[in-house]
C-alpha positions as CSV (number, residue, x, y, z in Angstrom):
1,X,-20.6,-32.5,-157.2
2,X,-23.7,-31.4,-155.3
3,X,-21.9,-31.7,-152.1
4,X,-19.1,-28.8,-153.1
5,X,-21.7,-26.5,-154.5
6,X,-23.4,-27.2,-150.9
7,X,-20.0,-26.7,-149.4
8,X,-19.2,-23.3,-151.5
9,X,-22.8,-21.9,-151.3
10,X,-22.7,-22.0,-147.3
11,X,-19.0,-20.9,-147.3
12,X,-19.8,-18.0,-149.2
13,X,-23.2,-17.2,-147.3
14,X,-21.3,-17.5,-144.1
15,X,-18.3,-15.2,-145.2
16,X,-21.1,-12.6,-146.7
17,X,-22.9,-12.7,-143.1
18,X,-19.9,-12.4,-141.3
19,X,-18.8,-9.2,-143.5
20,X,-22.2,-7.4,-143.5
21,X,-22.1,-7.9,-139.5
22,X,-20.9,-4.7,-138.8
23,X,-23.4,-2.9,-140.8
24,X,-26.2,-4.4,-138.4
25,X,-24.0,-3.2,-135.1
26,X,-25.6,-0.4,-133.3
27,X,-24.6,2.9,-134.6
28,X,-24.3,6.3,-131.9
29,X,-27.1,8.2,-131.6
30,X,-26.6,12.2,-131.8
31,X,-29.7,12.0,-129.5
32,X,-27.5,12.9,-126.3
33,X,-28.7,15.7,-124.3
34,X,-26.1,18.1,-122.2
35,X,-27.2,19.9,-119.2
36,X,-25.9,24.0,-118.8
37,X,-24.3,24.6,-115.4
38,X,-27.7,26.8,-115.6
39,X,-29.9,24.1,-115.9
40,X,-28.8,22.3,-112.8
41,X,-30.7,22.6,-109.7
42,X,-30.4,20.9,-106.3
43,X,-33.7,18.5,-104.7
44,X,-34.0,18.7,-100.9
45,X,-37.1,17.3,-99.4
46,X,-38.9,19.0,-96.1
47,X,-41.5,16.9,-93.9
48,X,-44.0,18.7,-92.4
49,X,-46.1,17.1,-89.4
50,X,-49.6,17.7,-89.2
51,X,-52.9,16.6,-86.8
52,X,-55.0,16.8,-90.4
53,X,-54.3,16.0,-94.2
54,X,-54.6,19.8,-94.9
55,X,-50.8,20.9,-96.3
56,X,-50.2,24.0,-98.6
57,X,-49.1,23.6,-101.6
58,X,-46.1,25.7,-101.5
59,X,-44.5,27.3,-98.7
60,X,-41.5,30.0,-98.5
61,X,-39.3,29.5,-95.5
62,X,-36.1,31.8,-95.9
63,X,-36.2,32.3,-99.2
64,X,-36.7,28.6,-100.5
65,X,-39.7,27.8,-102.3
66,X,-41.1,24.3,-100.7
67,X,-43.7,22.6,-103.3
68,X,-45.9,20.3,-101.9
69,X,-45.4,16.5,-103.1
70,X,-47.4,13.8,-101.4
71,X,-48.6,13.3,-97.9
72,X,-48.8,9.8,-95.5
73,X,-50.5,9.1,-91.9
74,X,-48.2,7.1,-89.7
75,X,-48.6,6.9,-86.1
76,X,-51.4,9.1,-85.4
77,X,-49.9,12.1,-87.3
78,X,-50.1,13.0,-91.2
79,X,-47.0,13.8,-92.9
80,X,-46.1,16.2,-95.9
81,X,-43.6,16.1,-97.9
82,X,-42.0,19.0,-99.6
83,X,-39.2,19.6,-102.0
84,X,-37.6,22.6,-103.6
């Protein structure tokens, strides 16, 4: 008699688990962010050579804005990178 009441118990908690599954699925988020054609821009990257670590921090060339990003030695030379 114990046996079936074992038997029913864990059929029944196995069928109520098996049920409530869905409930503990992921549900979507309404967290998703869309870009505007406006927002939208385009990264380019400019290295500049240099005989010293001393780079500007922005530079116009034909009507691009260049901000300055990071610099690096190699070879004798320093180099900075830019990016608009």
């Amino acid at each position: 008699m114990k046996l079936k009441k074992v038997l029913t118990g864990s059929a029944l908690s196995l069928a109520l688990l098996v049920s409530a599954s869905p409930a503990f699925a992921m549900t979507p988020s309404n967290s998703v962010h869309e870009k505007n054609s406006d927002s939208i821009t385009i990264q380019a990257t400019k290295v500049v050579t240099s005989s010293s670590n001393n780079f500007a921090s922005v530079i116009y060339e034909s009507g691009v804005k260049w901000t300055f990003s990071y610099s690096y030695y190699s070879d004798g030379l320093w180099y900075g990178v830019y990016t608009s």
